[in-house]
C-alpha positions in Angstrom: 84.8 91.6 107.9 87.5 89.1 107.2 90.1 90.1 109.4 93.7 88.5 109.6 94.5 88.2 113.6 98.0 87.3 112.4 99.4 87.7 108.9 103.0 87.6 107.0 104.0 90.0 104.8 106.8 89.0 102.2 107.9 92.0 100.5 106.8 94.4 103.1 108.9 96.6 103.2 108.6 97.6 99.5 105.7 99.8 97.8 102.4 98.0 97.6 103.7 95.6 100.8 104.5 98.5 103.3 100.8 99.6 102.6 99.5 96.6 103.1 101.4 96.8 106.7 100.0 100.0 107.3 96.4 98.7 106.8 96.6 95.7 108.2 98.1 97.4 111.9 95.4 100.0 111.3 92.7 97.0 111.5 94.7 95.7 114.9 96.3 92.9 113.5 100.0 91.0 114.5 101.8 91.3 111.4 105.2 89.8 110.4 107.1 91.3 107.6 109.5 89.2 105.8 111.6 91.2 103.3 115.4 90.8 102.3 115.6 94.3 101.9 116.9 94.1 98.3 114.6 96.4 96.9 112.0 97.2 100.1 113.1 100.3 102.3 113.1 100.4 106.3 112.0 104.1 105.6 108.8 102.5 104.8 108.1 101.0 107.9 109.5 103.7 109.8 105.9 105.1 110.6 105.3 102.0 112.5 108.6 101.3 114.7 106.9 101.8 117.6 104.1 99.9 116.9 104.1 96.3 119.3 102.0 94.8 116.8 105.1 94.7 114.3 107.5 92.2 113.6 110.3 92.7 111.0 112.4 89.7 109.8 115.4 90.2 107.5 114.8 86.8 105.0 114.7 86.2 101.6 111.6 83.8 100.0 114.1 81.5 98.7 115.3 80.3 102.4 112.6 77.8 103.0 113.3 77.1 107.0 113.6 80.6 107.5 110.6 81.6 106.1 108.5 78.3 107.6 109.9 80.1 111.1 108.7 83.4 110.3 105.6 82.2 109.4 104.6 80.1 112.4 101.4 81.6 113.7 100.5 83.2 111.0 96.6 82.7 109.6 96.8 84.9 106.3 99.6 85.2 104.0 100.1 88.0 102.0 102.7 87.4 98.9 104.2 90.7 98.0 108.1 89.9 97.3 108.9 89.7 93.5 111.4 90.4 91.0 109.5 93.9 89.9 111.8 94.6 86.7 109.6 93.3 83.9 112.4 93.7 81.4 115.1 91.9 83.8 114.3 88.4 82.8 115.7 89.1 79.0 119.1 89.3 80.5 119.0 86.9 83.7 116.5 84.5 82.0 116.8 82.9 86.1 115.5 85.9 88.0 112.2 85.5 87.5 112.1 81.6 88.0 113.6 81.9 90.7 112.5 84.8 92.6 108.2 84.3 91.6 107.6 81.1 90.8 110.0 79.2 93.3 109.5 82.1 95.1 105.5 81.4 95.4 106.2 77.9 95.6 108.0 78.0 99.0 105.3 80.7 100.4 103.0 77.8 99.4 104.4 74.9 100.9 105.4 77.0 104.3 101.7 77.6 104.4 101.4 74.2 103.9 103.5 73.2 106.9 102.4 75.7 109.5 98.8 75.9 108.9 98.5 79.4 107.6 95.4 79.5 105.5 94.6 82.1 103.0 97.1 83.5 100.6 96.8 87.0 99.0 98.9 86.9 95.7 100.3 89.8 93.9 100.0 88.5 90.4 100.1 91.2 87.3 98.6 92.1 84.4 101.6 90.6 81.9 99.9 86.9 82.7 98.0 88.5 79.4 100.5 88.8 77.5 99.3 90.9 74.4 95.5 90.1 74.6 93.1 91.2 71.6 90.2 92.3 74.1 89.9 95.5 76.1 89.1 96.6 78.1 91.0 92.5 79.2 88.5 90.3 81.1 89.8 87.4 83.8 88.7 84.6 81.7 90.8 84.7 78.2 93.4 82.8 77.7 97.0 83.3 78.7 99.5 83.4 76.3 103.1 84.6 77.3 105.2 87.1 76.3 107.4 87.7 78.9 109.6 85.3 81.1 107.9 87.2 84.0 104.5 87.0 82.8 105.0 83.2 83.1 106.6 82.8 86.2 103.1 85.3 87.6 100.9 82.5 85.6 103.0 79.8 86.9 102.7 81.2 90.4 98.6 81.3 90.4 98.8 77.6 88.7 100.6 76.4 91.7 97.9 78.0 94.4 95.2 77.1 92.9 97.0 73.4 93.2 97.6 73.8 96.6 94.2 75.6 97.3 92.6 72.1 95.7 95.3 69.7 98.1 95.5 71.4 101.4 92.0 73.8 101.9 93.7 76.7 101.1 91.7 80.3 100.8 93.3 81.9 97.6 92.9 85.8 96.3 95.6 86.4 93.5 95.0 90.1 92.2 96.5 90.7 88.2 97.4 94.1 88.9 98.1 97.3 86.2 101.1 99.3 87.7 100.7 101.3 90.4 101.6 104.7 91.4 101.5 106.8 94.7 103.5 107.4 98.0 106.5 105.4 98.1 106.6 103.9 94.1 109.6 103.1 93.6 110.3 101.8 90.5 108.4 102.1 87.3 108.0 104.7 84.3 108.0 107.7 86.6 111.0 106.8 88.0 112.7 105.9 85.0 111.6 109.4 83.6 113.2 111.4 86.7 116.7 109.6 86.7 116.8 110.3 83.2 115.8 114.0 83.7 117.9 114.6 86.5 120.9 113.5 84.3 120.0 115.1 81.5 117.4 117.9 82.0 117.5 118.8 78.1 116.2 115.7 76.3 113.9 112.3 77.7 114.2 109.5 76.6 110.9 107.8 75.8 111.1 103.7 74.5 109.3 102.5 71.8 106.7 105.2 69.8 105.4 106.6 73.1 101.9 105.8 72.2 101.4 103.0 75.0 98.7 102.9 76.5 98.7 102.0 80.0 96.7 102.2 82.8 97.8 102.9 86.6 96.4 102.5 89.8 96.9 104.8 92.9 97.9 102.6 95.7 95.1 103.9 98.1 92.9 102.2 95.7 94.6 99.3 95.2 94.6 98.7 99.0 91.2 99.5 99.7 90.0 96.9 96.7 92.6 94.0 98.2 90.8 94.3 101.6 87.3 94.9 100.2 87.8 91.5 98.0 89.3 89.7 101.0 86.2 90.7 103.0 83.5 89.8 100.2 85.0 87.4 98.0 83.3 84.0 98.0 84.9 81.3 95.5 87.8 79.3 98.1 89.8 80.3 94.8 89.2 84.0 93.3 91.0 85.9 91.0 90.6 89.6 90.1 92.0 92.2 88.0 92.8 95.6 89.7 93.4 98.3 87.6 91.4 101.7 86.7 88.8 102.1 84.2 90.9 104.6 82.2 94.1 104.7 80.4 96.6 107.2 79.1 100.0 107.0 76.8 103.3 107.2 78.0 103.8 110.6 76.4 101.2 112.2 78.3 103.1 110.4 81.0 106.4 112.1 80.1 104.8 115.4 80.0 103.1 115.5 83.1 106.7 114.0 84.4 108.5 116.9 82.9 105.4 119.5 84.5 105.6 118.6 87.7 109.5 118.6 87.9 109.0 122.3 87.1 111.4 121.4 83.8 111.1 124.3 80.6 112.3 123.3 76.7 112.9 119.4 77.2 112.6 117.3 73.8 111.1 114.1 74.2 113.3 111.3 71.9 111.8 107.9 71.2 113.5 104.4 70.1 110.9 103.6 67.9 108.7 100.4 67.6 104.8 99.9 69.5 106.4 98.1 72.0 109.1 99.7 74.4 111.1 96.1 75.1 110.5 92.9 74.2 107.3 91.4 76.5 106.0 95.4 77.0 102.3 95.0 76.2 101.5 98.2 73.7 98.2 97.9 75.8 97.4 97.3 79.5 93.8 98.3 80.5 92.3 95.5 82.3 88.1 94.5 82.8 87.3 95.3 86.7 83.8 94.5 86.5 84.3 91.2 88.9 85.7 93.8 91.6 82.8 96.1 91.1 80.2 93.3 91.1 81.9 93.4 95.5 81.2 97.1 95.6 84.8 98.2 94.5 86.0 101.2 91.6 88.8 103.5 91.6 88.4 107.1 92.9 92.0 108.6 91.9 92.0 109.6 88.1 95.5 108.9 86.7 96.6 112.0 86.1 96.3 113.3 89.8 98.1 110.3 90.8 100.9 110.6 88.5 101.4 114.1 89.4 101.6 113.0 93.1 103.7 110.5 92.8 106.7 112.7 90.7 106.0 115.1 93.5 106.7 113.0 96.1 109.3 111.1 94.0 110.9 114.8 94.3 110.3 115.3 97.9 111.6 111.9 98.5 114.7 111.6 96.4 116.0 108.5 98.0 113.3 106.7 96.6 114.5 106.8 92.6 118.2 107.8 93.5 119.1 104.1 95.0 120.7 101.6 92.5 
């Protein structure tokens, strides 16, 4: 098995990049994580304080000599840190310029300068834009509808460049969105704040007939490390998502269900798509990750229902901001 001896982590201290931590101290590697802490939690990493094998630097992607420091020593990067709001870059057309694609660009040319040679990349399932074939295989082409869709397209452009110039090893992974212990942000969480301030009605955008698929993070994690074992292009991309799909009113219901709520009327805005850039559709072709052994175990309704429950459990999580 492929096995970092030392890797960085940017963006470990948020959802998907704490797990990554987790698995990668549970395999006996060093790890650095490099987070500014804008939207990770130290509550994540708490679980591993006392572990020597941890390092935890306070830096954001954009500092350039900070992050070449952190990342001295370091064999395998994992790229974690992103601007997560999809529907930000309407309003700060910058954001997701500036903290993805210049963002990935300094992770690259950091690697470049201290020798760190394989990059995992959190890309996303927006590169799609709205495709026309589903379940969405790797190989169409990518047409943008979202300023964050482009800056994740941009972002895999650029390592595949650098992958070609300096011998890097490249897995970028166009993930669906993904639920479980310690999701912070997304649908579910939207749904809770706007319970818990008004327990009555929900507001649902667009038609609520979306369909979406979601991956539990245990998954996710287990099909990152299986690929970084197995894969065997210098350059690979994969989608990771599940093989089913459900629409966000069934999400809202089992929301409402699980938060023990009685009578609540569920109000759309109207329109397929619930912003401008949402996909109506995200269910993604994982036959290149099962072709390595890989499929998702967790249907999406038990991990929805998890996640709200530990979402309640763990208020902080969706009361922050």
């Amino acid at each position: 098995m492929n096995i970092p001896k030392t890797a960085l982590v940017t963006g470990g201290a948020g959802f998907i990049g704490s797990h990554v931590v987790d698995h990668l101290l549970s395999l006996g590697s060093e790890v650095i994580v490099y987070d500014n802490f804008s939207t990770g939690y130290q509550i994540n990493l708490a679980g591993q304080a006392a572990n020597p094998k941890l390092r935890i630097v306070r830096g954001d992607t954009l500092d350039l000599p900070s992050l070449e420091t952190a990342m001295k020593g370091a064999d395998t990067v994992f790229h974690f840190q992103a601007n997560a709001d999809v529907r930000g870059g309407i309003k700060q057309t910058r954001i997701d310029l500036e903290q993805n694609t210049i963002s990935t660009w300094n992770v690259l040319d950091a690697m470049r300068t201290t020798d760190a040679k394989t990059l995992v990349f959190a890309s996303s399932a927006t590169v799609y834009g709205e495709p026309d074939i589903f379940p969405t295989p790797e190989n169409i082409p990518l047409i943008q509808t979202s300023l964050y869709g482009a800056s994740k397209a941009a972002g895999e452009c650029m390592i595949q460049a650098y992958a070609e110039y300096f011998g890097l090893r490249t897995l970028c992974f166009r993930f669906v969105s993904w639920i479980g212990p310690r999701y912070s942000h997304g649908v579910v969480v939207d749904f809770l704040k706007k319970l818990r301030a008004n327990p009555q009605e929900l507001e649902i955008l667009g038609d609520g007939n979306q369909q979406k698929s979601y991956l539990d993070v245990r998954d996710g994690i287990a099909g990152i490390f299986l690929a970084l074992a197995k894969a065997e292009s210098p350059k690979s991309i994969f989608n990771l998502g599940h093989d089913d799909f459900i629409n966000v009113l069934e999400v809202a219901r089992m929301v409402i269900e699980e938060a023990g709520l009685k009578d609540v009327s569920l109000r759309t805005t109207g329109g397929k798509r619930g912003w401008l850039g949402d996909s109506p559709t995200v269910h993604l072709d994982t036959e290149r990750m099962k072709q390595i052994g890989w499929a998702p175990k967790i249907p999406i309704e038990s991990g929805i229902r998890a996640t709200v429950r530990h979402l309640i459990e763990n208020p902080a999580l969706f009361t922050r901001g």
